[in-house]
C-alpha positions in Angstrom: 23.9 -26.0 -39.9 23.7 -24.1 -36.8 20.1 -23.1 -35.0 20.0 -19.9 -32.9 20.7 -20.7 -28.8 17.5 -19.7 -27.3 17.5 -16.2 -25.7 16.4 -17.6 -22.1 19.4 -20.0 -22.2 22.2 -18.5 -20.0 25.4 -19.7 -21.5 26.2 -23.1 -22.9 27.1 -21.4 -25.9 29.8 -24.1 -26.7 27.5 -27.2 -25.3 24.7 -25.7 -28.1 27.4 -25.9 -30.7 28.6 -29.2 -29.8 24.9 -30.4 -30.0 23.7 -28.9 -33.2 26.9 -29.8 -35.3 26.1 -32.8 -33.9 22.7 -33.2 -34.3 23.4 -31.8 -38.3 26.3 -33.7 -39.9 26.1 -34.8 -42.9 27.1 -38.4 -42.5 24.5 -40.8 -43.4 23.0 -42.7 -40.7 21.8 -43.0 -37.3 24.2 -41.7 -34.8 24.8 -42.1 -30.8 25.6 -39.6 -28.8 26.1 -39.6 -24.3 25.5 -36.5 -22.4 26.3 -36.4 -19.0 26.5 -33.9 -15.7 25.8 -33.8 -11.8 22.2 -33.0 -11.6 20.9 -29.2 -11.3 23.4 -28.6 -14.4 20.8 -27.5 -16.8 20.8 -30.7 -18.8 17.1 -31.5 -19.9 16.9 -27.7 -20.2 19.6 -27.8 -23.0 18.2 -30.9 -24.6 14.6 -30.1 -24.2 15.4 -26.9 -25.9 17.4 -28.8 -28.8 14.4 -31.0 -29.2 11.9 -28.1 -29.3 14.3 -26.2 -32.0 14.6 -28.3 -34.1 11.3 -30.6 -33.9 13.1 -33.4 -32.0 11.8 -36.4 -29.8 12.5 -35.7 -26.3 11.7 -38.4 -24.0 12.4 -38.8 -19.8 12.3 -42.0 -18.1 10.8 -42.1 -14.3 11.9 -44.4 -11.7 9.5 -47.0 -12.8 9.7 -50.7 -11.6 9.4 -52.9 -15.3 10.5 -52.9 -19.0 6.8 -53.2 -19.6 5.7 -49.6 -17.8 8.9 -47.9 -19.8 8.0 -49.1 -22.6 4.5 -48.0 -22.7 5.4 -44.9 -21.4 7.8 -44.6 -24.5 5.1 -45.3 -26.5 2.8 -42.6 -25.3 5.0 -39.9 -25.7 5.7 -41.0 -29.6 2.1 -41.2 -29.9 2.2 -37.8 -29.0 5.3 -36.7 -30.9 3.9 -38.2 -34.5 0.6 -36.9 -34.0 -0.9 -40.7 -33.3 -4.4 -40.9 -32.4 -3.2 -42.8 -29.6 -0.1 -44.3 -27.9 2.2 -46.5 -30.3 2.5 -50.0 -29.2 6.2 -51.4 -28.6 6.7 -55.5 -28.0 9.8 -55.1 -27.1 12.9 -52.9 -27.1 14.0 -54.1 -30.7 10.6 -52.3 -31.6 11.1 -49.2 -29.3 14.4 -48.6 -30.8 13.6 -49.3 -34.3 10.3 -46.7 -33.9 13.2 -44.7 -32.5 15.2 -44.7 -35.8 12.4 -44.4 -37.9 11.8 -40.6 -36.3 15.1 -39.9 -38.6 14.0 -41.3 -41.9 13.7 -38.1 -44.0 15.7 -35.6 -42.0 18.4 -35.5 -39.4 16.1 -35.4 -36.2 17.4 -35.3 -32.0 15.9 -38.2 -30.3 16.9 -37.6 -26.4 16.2 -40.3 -23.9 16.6 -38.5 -20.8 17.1 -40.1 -17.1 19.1 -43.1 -18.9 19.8 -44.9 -16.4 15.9 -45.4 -14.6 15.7 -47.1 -18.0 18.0 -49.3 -17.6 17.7 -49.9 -14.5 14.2 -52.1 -15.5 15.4 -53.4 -19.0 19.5 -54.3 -18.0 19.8 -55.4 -21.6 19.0 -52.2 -23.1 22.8 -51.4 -23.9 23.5 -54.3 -25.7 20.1 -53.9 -27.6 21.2 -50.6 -28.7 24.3 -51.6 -29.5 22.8 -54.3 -32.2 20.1 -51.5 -33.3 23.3 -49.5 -34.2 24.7 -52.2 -36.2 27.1 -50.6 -39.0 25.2 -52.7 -42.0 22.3 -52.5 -40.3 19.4 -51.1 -42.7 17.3 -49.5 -40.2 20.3 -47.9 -39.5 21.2 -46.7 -42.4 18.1 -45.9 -43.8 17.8 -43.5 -41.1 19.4 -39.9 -39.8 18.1 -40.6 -36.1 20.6 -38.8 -33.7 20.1 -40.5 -30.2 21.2 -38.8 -27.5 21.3 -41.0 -23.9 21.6 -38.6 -21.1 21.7 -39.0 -17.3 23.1 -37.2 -14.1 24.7 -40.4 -12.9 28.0 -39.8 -14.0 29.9 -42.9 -13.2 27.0 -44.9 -14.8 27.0 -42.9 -18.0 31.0 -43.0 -18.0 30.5 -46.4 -17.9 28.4 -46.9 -20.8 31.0 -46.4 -23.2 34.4 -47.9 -21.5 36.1 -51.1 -21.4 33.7 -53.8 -23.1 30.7 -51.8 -21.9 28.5 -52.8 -25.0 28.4 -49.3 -26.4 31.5 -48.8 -26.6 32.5 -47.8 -29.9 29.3 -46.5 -30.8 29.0 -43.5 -29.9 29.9 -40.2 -32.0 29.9 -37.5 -28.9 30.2 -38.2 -25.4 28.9 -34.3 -24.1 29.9 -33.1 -19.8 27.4 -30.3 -19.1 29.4 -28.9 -16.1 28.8 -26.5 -13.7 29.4 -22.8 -14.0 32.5 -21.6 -12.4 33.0 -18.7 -10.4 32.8 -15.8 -12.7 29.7 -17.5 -14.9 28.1 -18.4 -11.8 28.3 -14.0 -10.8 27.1 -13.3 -14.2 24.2 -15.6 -13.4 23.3 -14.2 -10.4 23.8 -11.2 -11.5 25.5 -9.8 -8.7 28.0 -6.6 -9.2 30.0 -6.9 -5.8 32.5 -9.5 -6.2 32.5 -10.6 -2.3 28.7 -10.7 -2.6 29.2 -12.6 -5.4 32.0 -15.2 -3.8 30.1 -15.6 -0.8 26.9 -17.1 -2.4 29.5 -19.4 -4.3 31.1 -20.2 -1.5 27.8 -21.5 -0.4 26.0 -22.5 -4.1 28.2 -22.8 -6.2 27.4 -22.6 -9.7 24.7 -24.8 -10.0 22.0 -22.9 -12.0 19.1 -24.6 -10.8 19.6 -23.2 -7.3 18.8 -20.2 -8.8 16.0 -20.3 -10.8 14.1 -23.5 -9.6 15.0 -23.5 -5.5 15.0 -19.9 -5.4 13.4 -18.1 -8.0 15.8 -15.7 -8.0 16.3 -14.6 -4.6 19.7 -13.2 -3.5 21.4 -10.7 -1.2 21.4 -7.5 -2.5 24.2 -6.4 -0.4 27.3 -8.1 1.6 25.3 -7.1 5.1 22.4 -9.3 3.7 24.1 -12.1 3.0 23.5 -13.9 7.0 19.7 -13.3 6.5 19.8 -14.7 3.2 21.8 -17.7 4.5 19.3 -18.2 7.8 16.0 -17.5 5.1 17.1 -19.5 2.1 19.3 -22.4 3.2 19.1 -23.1 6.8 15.2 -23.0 6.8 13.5 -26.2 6.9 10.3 -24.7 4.5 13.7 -24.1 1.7 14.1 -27.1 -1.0 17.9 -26.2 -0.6 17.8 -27.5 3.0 17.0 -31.1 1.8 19.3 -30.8 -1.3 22.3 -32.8 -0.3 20.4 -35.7 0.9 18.6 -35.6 -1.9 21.5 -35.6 -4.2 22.7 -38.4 -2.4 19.6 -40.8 -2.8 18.8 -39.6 -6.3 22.2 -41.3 -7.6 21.7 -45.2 -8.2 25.2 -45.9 -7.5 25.3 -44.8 -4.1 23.0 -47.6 -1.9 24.5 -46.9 1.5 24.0 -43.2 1.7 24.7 -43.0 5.3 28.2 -44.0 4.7 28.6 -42.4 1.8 27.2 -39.2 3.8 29.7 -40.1 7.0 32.9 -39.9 4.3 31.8 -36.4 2.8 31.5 -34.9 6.5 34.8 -36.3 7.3 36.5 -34.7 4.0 34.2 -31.8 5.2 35.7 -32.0 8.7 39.6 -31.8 7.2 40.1 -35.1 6.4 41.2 -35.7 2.6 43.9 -38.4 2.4 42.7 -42.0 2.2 44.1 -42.6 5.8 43.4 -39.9 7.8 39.1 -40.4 6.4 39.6 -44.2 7.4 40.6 -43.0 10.9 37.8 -40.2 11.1 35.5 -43.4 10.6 37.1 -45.7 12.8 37.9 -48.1 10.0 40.6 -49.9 7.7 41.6 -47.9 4.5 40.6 -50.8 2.2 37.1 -50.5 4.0 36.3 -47.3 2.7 38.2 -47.6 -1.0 35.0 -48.6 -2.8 33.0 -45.7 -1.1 35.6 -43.3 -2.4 35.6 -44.6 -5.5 31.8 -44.7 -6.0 31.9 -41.0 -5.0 34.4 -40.0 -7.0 32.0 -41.7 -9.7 29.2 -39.7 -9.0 30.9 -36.2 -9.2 30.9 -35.5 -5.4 34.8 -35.6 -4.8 37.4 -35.6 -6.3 41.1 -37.3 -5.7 44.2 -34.9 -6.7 47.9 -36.1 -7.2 49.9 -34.1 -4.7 52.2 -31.8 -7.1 55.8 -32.7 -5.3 54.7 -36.0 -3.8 54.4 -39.1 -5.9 51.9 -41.6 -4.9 50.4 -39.0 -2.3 46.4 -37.7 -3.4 44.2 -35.9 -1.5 40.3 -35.6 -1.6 38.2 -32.7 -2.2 34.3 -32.5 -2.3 33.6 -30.9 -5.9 30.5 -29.4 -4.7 30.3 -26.3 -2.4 26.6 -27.0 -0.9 27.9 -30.2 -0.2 30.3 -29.2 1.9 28.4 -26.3 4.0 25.7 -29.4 4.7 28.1 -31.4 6.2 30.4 -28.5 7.9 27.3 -26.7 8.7 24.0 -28.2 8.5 24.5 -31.7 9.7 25.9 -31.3 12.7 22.7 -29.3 13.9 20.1 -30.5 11.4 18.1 -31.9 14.1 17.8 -28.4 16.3 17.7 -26.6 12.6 14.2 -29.0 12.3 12.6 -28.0 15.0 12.0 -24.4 14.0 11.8 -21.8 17.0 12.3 -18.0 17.3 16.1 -17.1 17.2 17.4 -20.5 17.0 18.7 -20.7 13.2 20.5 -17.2 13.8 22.3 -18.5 17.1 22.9 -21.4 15.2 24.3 -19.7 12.3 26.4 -17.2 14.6 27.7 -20.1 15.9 29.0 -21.9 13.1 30.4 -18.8 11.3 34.7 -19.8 12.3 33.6 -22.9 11.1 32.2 -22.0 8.1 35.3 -19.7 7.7 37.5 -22.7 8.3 35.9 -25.7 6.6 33.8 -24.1 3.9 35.0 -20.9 2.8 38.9 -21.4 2.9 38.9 -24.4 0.8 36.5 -23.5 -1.8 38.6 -20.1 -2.0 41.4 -22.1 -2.8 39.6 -23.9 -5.3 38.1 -20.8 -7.1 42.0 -19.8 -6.9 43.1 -22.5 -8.6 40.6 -22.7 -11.7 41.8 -19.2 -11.7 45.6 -20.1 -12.5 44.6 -22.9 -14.4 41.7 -21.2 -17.1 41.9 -17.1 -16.2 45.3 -16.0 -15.7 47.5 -15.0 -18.6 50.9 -16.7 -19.6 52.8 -13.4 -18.8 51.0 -13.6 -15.0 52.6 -17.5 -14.5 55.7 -17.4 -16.9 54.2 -20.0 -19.0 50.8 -21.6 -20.2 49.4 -23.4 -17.3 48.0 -26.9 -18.2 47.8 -28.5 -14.4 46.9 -26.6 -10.9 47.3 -28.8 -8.2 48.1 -28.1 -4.4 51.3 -30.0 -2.8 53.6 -30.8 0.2 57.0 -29.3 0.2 59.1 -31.3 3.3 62.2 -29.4 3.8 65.3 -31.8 4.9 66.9 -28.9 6.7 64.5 -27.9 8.9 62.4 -31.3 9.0 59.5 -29.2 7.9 56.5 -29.7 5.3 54.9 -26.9 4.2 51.5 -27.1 2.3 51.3 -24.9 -1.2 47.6 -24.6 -2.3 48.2 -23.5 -5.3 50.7 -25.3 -7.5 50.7 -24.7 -11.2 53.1 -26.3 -14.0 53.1 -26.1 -17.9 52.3 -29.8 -20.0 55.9 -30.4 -19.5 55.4 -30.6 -15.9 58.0 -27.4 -15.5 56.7 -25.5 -12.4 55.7 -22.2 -13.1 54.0 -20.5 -10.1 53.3 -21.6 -6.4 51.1 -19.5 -4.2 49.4 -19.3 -1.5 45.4 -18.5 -0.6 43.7 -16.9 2.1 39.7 -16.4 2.7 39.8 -14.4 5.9 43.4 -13.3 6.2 45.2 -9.4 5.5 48.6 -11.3 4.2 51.5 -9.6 4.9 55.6 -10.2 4.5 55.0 -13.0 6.9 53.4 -14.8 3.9 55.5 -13.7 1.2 58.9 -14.7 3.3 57.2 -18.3 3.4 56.7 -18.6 0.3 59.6 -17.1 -0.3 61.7 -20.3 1.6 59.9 -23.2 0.0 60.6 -21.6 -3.6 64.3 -21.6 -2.0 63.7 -25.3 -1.1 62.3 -26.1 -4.5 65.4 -24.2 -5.9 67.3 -26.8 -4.5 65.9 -29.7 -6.5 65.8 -28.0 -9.7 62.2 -26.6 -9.5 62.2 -23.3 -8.8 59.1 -21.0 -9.5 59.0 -18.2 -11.8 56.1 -16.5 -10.1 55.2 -16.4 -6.4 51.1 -15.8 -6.1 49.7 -14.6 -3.0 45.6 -14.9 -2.9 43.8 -12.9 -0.3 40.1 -11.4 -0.1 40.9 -9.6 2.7 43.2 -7.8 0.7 47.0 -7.4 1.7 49.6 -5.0 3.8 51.0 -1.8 2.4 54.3 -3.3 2.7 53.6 -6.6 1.0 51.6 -4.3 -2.0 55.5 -2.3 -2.2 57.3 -5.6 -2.1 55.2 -6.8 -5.2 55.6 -3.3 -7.1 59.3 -3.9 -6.9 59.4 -7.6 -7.6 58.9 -7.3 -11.3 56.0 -9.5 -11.6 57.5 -12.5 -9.7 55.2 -11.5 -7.1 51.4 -11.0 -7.6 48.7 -10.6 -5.2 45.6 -11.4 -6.3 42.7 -10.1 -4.6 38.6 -10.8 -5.4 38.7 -7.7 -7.9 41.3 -9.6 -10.0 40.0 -13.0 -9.4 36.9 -12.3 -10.7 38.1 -9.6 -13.4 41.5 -9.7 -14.2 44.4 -11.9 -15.5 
């Protein structure tokens, strides 16, 4: 059975079929389900509006201190949901979760407990109690058609929930990543027309949808000459919720306790620094010291660590999320001055800050947006092959004693390299670029892993020459400028 999307819900056409095939299977008996995302995703929206589709329970936890307060809030809102004269009282969490399954006793029914883990984080047992509650042979299992969905935005705690001999695991029937729009969805969303208008706000946003219509309420730059204003009025202003986002992100996650540490590795990443060593050294500090804060991050969605493509045992870190990355290249280093509001300051600031926002926010997400691009939105006739992996890599050439960085590296399942290319934000590129590329392919050549295409990546378009040298090439060279990135294959 499938229920209509609601026609305010951008998107999430797939996540709304996952959830109501779900939420309608025929199977007998209570299922479990785990739905997951960085915050600002669009989460309780989606669940909220399965729940209100459908006549569902939908439930969110608050950062409350005892078992005893969650509980009685639970209670309220069944009250409520059941048409109770008053709250429904629950003992314990055997009764909350049995009161839970009885909500599915005569029809398949969503029962969402939102903001998982602030539950949890009062009643530790919770897990295992579901765990029992879900019992195979169980009756109150069986007897019912409950489908409880546990969601949260921690993702590293809801990973965990069903891993190893995490009590849960097993249990559950869909494990559901809400993830954030990329590049194209995030233009349709803002509906913007210009595709460097529309890369520019990424570059700074992202595609997280709440920053739309919750932080901003809409407000964008009509045109590519507004976008500095728009930056000064809607990020770097002190009266903005986006100019206490980051931190917020940051102390919203239970996982990460030592946010100014955590915060000290993301502005070193930010700064240029993405292997294990060269962050450790940024810091002043052993490489085992910082392991676990890496790993914690990585946890919570804020970086990522990616296997060089020609180097074994060699990964680099990434920060997943562009505002993250403008805060620390941008924001923190003047946050103070950017406090302390007086006429002109925030534009001098910003005017300022522009090469390094070029540098250390724009080029690298550019290469990013590049790379989904090869991996998810160019066709197999464009790479020579159906790319399954899109990773950037270090080519050292033993005759010269050179490396060369690739950002773009992309290979079929086999692992057979199919394209390499390079991307620039700011730069015209020209032969220069295409006879660089041009010698590591040679070097690759030599160890049996030549390319079959060469992509070059520019918004700032390229050189008549280089546009000639690609015409004659016969598709092993492609240059792919924001038109194509955002349109074409």
């Amino acid at each position: 059975m499938q229920i209509p999307k609601p026609a305010d819900m951008f998107d999430r056409t797939w996540e709304w079929t996952q959830l109501t095939n779900f939420v309608f299977d025929e199977q007998p008996g209570a299922k479990l389900g785990v739905v997951s995302g960085r915050r600002r995703q669009g989460k309780t929206f989606l669940l909220d509006a399965l729940c209100e589709a459908t006549g569902g329970f939908y439930f969110a936890a608050t950062e409350v201190v005892s078992a005893e307060e969650s509980r009685r809030q639970l209670g309220e809102a069944l009250g409520r949901h059941i048409g109770a004269p008053g709250p429904i009282h629950l003992t314990n969490w055997d009764d909350a979760l049995d009161s839970l399954l009885a909500l599915g006793k005569d029809r398949p029914i969503p029962v969402v407990l939102d903001e998982f883990p602030y539950t949890v984080r009062g009643a530790q047992e919770l897990p295992s109690m579901i765990q029992r509650a879900l019992s195979p042979r169980r009756r109150e299992r069986r007897e019912s058609r409950a489908r409880i969905l546990l969601c949260g935005s921690s993702i590293s705690f809801m990973g965990n929930l069903l891993t190893g001999s995490a009590p849960l695991r097993g249990r559950a029937g869909m494990e559901l990543t809400v993830p954030t729009f990329d590049f194209r969805l995030a233009r349709e969303f803002w509906g913007l027309d210009d595709p460097r208008l529309a890369a520019l706000v990424y570059l700074v946003l992202g595609g997280t949808p709440a920053y739309k219509t919750e932080y901003l309420g809409g407000a964008a730059p009509a045109r590519v000459e507004d976008f500095d204003a728009w930056v000064i009025e809607h990020v770097l202003n002190p009266v903005s919720p986006l100019f206490r986002e980051v931190r917020f992100l940051l102390a919203e996650d239970p996982t990460l306790r030592d946010t100014g540490l955590y915060h000290t590795v993301l502005a070193a990443v930010a700064e240029g620094n993405c292997t294990r060593g060269s962050i450790a050294s940024r810091l002043e500090r052993k490489a085992t010291d910082i392991s676990h804060h890496l790993t914690v991050l990585a946890g919570a969605g804020l970086l990522t660590s990616e296997p060089d493509a020609f180097r074994q045992n060699r990964s680099t870190y990434r920060i997943t999320e562009p505002l993250v990355r403008f805060y620390h290249a941008i924001m923190r280093p003047a946050y103070g001055a950017l406090e302390r509001v007086r006429p002109g300051r925030t534009e001098r600031i910003w005017k300022g800050a522009r090469p390094r926002f070029r540098s250390a926010v724009a080029g690298p997400v550019f290469e990013d947006m590049c790379k989904t691009w090869a991996r998810d939105m160019a066709a197999e006739e464009t790479l020579g092959g159906l790319a399954t992996d899109v990773l950037s890599g270090v080519v050292y050439d033993t005759s010269s004693r050179t490396s060369h960085e690739v950002d773009v590296v992309s290979m079929d399942e086999d692992k057979n390299l199919l394209a390499i290319g390079e991307a620039k934000w700011g730069d015209t590129l020209g032969m220069a670029h295409l006879e660089r590329m041009e010698k590591i392919a040679a070097t690759l050549k030599t160890r049996g892993q030549e390319p079959k295409v060469i992509l070059l990546f520019s918004a700032a378009g390229f050189m008549p020459a280089l546009q000639d040298a690609a015409a004659k090439s016969g598709g092993r060279v492609q240059l792919v400028d924001l038109q194509r990135l955002y349109a074409g294959e």
